[in-house]
DSSP file (Angstrom, degrees, kcal/mol; ACC not computed):
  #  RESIDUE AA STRUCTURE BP1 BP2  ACC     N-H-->O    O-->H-N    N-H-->O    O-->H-N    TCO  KAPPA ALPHA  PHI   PSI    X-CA   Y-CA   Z-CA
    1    1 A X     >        0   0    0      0, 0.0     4,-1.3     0, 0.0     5,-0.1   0.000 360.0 360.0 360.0 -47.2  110.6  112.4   72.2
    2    2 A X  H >>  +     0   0    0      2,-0.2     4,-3.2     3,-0.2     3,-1.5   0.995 360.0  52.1 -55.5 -54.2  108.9  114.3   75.5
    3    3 A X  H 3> S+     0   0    0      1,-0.3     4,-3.2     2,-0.2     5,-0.3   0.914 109.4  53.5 -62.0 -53.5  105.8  111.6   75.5
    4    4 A X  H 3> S+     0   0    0      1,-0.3     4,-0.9     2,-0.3    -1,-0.3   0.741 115.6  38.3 -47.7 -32.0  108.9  108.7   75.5
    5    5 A X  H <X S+     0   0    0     -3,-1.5     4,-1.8    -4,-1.3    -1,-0.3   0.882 116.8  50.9-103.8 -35.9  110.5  110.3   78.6
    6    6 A X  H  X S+     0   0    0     -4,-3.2     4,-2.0     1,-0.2    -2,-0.3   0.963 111.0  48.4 -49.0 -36.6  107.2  111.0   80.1
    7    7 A X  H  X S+     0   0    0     -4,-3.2     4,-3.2    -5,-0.4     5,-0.4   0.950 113.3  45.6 -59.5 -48.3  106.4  107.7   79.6
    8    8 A X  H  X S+     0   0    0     -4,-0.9     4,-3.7    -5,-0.3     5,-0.2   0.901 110.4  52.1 -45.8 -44.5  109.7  106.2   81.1
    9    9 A X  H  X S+     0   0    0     -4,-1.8     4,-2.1     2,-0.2    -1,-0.2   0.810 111.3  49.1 -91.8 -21.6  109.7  108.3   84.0
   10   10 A X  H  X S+     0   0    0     -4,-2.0     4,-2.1    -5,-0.3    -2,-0.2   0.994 117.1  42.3 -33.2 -86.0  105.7  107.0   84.6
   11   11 A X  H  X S+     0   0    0     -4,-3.2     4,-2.2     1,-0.2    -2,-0.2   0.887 116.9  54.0 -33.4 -65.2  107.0  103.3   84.1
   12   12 A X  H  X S+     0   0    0     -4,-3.7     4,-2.4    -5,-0.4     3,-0.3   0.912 114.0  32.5 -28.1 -77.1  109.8  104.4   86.2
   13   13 A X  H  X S+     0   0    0     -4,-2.1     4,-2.6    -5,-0.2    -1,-0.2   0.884 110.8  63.6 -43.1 -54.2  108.1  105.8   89.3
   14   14 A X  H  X S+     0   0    0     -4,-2.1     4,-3.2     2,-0.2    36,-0.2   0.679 104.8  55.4 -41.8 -38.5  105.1  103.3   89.1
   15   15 A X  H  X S+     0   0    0     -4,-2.2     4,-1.9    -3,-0.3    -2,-0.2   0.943 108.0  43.3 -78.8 -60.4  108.0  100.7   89.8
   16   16 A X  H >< S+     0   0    0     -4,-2.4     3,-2.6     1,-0.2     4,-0.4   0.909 112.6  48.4 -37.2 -81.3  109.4  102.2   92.9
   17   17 A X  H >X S+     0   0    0     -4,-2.6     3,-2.5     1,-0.3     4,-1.9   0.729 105.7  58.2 -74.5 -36.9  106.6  102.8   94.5
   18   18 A X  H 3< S+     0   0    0     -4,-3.2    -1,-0.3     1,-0.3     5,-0.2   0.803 101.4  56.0 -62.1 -12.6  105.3   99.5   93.8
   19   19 A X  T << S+     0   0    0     -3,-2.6    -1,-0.3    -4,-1.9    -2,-0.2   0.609 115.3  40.8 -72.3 -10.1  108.2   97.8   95.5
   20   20 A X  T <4 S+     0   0    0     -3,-2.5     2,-0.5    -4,-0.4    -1,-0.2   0.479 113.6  52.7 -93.6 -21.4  107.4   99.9   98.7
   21   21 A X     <  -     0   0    0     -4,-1.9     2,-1.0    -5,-0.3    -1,-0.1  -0.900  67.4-148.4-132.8 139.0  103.7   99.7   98.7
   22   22 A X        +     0   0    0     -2,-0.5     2,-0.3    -3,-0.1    27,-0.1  -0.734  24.8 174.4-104.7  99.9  101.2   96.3   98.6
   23   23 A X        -     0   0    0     -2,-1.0     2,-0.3    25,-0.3    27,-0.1  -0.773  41.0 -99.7 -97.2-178.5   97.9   97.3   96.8
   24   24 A X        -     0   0    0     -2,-0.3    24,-0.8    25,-0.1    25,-0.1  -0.652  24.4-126.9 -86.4 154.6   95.7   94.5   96.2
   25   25 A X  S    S+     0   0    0     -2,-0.3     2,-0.2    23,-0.1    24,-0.1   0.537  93.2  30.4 -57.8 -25.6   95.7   92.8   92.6
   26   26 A X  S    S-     0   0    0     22,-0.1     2,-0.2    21,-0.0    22,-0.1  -0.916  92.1-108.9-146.8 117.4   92.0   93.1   91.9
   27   27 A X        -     0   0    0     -2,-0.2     2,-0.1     2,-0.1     4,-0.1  -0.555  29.6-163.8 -76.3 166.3   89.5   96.0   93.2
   28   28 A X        -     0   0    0      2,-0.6     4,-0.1    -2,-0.2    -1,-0.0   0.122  40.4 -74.2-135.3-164.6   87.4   94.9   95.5
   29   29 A X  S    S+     0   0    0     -2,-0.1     2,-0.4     1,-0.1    -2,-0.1   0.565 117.2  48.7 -11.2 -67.0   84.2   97.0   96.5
   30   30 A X  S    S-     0   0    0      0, 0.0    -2,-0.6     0, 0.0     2,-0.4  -0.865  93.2-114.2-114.6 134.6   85.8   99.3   98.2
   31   31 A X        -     0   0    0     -2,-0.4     2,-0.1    -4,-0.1    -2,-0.1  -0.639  22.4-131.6 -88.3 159.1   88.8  101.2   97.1
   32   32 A X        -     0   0    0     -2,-0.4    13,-1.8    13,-0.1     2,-0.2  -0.548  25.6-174.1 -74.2 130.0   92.6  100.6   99.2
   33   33 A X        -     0   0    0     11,-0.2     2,-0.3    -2,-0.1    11,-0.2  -0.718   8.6-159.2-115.8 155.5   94.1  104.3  100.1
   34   34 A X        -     0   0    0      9,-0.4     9,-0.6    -2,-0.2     2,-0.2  -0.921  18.3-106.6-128.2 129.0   97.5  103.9  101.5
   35   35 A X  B     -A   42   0A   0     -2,-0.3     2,-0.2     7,-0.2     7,-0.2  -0.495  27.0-146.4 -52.5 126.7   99.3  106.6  103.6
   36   36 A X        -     0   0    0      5,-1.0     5,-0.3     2,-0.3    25,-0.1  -0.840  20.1-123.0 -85.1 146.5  102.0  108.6  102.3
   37   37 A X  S    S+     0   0    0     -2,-0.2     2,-0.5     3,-0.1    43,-0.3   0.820 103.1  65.4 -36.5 -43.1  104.8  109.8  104.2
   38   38 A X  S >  S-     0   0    0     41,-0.2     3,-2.8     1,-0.1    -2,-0.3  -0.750  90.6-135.9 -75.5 125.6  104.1  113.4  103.4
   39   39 A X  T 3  S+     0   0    0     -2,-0.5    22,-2.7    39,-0.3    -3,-0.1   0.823  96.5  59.5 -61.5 -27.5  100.7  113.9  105.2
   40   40 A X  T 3  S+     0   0    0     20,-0.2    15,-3.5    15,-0.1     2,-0.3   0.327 102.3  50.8 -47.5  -7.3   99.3  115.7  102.4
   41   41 A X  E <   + B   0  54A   0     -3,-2.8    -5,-1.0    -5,-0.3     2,-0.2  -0.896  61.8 167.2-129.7 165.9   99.6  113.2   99.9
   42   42 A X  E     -AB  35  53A   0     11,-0.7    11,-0.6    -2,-0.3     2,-0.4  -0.774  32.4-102.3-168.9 137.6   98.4  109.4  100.1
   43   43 A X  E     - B   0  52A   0     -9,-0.6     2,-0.6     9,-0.2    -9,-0.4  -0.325  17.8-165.2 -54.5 114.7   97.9  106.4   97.5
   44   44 A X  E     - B   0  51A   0      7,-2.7     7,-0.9    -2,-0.4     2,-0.3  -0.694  23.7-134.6 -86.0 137.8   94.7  105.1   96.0
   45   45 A X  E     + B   0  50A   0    -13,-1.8     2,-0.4    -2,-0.6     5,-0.2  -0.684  24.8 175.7 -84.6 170.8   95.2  101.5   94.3
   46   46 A X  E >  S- B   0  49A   0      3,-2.9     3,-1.1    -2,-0.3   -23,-0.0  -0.891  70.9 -14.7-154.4 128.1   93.7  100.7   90.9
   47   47 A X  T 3  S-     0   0    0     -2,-0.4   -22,-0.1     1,-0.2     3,-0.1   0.766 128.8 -45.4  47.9  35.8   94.4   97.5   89.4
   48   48 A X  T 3  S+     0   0    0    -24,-0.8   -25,-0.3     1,-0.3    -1,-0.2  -0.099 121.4 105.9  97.2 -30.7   97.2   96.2   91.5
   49   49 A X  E <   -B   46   0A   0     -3,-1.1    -3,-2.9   -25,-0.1     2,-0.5  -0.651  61.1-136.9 -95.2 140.3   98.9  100.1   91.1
   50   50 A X  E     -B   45   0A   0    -36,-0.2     2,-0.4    -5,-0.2    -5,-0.2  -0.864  16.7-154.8 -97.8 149.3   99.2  103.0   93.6
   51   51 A X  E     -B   44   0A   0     -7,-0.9    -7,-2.7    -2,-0.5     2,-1.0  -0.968  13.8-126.9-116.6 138.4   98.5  105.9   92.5
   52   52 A X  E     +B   43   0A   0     -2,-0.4    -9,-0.2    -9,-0.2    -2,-0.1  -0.393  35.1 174.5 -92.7  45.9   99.9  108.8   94.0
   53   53 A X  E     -B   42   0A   0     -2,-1.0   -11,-0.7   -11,-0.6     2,-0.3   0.362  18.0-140.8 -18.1 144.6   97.1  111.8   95.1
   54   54 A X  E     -B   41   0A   0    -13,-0.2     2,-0.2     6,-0.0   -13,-0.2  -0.982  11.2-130.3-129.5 170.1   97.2  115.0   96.9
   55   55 A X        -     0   0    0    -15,-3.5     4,-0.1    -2,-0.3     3,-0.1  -0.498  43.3 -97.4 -77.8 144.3   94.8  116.7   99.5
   56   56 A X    >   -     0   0    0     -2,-0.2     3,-2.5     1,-0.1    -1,-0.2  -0.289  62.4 -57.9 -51.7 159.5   93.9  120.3   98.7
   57   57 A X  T 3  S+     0   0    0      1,-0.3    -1,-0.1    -3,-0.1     3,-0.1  -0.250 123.9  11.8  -5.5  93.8   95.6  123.0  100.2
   58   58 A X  T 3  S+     0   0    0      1,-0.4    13,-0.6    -3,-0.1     2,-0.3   0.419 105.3 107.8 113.3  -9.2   95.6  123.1  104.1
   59   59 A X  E <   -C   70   0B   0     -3,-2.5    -1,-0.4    11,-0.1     2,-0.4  -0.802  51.5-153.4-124.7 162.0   94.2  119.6  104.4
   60   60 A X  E     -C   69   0B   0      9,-1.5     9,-1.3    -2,-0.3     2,-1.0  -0.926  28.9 -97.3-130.0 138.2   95.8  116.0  105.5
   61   61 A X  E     -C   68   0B   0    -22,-2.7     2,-0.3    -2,-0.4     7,-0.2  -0.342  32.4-159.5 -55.0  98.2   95.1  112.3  104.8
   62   62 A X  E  >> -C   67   0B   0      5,-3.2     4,-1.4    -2,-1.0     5,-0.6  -0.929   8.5-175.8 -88.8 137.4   93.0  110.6  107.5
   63   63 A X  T  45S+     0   0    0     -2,-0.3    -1,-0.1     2,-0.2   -28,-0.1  -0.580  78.1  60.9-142.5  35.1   93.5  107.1  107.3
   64   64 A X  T  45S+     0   0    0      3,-0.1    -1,-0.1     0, 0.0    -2,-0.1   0.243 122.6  23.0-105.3 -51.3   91.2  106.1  109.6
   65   65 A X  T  45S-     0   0    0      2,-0.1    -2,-0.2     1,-0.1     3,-0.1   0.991 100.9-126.3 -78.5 -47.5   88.2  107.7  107.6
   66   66 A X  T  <5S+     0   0    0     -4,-1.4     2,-0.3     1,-0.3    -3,-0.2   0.306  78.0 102.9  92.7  11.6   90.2  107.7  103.6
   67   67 A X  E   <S-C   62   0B   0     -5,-0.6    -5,-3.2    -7,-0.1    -1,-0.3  -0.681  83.6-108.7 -92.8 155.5   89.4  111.4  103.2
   68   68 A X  E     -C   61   0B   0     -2,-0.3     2,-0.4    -7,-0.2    -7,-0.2  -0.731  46.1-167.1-100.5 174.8   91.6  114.0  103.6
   69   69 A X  E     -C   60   0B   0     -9,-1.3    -9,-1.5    -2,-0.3     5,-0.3  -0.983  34.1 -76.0-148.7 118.6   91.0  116.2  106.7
   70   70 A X  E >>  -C   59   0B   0     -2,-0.4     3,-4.2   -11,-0.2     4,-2.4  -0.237  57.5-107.0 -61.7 161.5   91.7  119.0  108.4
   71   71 A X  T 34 S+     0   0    0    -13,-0.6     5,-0.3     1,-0.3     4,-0.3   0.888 118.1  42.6 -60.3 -36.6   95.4  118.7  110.1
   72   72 A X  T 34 S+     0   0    0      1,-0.2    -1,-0.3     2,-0.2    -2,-0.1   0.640 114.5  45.9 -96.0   4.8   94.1  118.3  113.6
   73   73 A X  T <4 S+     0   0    0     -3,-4.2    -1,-0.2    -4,-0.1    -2,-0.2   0.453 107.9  61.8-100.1 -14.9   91.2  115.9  112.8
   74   74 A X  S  < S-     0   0    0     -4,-2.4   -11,-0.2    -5,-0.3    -2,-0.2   0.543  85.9-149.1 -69.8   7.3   93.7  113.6  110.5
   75   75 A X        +     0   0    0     -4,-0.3     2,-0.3   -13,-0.1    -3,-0.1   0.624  39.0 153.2 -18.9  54.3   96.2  112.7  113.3
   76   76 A X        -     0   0    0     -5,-0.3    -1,-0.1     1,-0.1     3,-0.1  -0.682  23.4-173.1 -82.7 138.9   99.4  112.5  110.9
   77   77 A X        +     0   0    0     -2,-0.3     2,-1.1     1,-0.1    -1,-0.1   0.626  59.7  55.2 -97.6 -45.5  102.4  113.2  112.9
   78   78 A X        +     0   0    0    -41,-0.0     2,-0.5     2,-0.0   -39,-0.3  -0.762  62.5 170.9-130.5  89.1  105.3  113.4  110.0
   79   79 A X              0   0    0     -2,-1.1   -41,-0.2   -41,-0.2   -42,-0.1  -0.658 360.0 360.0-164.4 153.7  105.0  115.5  107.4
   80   80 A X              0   0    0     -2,-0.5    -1,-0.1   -43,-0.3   -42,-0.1   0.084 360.0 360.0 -15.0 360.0  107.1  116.7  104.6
């Protein structure tokens, strides 16, 4: 009964987020990260799906480099 609501709430989530966020369908080369709102956290795709990551402790998503960063080399403004 637990794996059957983890599993739902997976399905569930995976579905939101893909209606907010465009990975590509196929990986390419290189992998797609997507900023998240929270600075700490940002999407990789895999197979058409984001997947939802966090930074360690104390560090922020730079989306110019795809690493996370310390806060004042990431330049995230907004976060959570």
């Amino acid at each position: 009964m637990i794996w059957s609501l983890f599993f739902v709430l997976l399905v569930f989530s995976t579905l939101s987020v893909q209606g907010e966020l465009k990975c590509p369908a196929v990986d390419g080369a290189d992998p797609v990260y997507i900023p998240h709102e929270d600075c700490t956290k940002f999407y990789e795709c895999f197979n058409g799906v984001p997947i939802l990551l966090e930074c360690p402790d104390g560090m922020y998503f730079n989306p110019s480099k795809n690493v996370c960063d310390w806060p004042w080399r990431a330049g995230c403004q907004n976060s959570n």
